[in-house]
N, C-alpha and C positions, 0 to 999 in steps of 0.2 A: 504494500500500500504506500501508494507516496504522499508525501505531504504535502499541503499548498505553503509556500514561501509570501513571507508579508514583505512586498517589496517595498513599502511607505513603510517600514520601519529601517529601510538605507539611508543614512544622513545626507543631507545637502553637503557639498567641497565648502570648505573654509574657507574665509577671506583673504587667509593665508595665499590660496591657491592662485587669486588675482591679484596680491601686491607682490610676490617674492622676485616676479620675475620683472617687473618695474625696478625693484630698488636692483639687482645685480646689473641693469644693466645700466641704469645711473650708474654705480659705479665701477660697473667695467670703462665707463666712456670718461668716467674723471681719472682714473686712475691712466686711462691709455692719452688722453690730453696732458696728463704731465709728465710722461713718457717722453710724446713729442715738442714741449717746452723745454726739457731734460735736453733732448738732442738737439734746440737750436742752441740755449746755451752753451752745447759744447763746441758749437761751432764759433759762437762769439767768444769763449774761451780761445780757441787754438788762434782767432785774430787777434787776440789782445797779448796773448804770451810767444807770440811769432817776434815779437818786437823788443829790444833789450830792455832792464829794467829800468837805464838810466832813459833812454827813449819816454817810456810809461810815466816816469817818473815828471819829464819837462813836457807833457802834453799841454797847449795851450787851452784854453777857455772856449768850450764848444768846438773840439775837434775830433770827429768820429771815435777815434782809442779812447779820449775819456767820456764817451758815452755806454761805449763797450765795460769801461769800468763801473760803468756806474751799473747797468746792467747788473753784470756779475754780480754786484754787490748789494744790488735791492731784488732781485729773479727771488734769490732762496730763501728769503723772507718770508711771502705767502705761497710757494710754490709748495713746500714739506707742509705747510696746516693744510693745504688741497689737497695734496699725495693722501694724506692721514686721514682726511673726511672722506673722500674716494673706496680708502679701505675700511673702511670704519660701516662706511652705509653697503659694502659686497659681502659682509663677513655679515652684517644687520639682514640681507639678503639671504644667504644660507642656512642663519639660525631662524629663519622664517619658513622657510621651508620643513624645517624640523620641526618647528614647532605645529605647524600645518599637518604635517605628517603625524605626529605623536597623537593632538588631537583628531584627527579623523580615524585615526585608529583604537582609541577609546572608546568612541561613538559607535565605530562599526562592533566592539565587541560587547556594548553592550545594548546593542539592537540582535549579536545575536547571540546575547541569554536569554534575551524574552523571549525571543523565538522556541532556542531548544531546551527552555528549563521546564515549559508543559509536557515535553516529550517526554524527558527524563524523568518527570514526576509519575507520566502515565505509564511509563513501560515497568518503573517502580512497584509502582502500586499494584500491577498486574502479575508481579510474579509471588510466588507460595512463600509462606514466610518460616522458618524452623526446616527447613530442608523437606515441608512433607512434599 
């Protein structure tokens, strides 16, 4: 004899299921933009130190090298709190996921004891008790 299944006691997907994949890829995209902030710097890097130090040092007032210095020297200021927010909101993306996961699987386990603890009580109750 088969049983009918209550399929209205399947939970609805968590909310989880529609923000995780927002926030990883927010921060896959901050994380990969200061990637390639990361690589123009180094290119303004390798312009600025191509040049000797005494050079760097006598750069006049508004001349490309000391903009390049300046660069250098204001870029990694808010570029690492961006790097760190980036990771911060992919990793907030993963444990979303888990969390989404752990709770629908709560849910689904306990949609299905409702289900088979009448079974279990009935087949119980149906068999001989003291071995007769």
């Amino acid at each position: 004899m088969a049983l009918a299944h209550n399929t209205d006691l399947i939970p609805p997907p968590p909310i989880q299921t529609r923000v995780y994949s927002i926030l990883i890829a927010a921060g896959f995209l901050i994380v990969l933009s200061a990637f390639f902030i990361g690589i123009a710097l180094a290119t303004t890097a390798s312009d600025v130190f191509e040049s000797s130090k005494a050079v760097r040092d006598a750069a006049a007032a508004g001349s490309p090298l000391l903009a390049d210095q300046s660069d250098l020297a204001s870029f990694p200021l808010w570029v690492q709190p961006f790097k760190f927010l980036g990771i911060a909101i992919l990793i907030t993306g993963v444990f979303t996921v888990f969390w989404g996961l752990l709770r629908s699987l709560r849910e689904a386990r306990g949609a299905a004891m409702v289900e088979s603890i009448p079974v279990l009580l009935a087949q119980r109750s149906g068999e001989t008790k003291g071995g007769e």
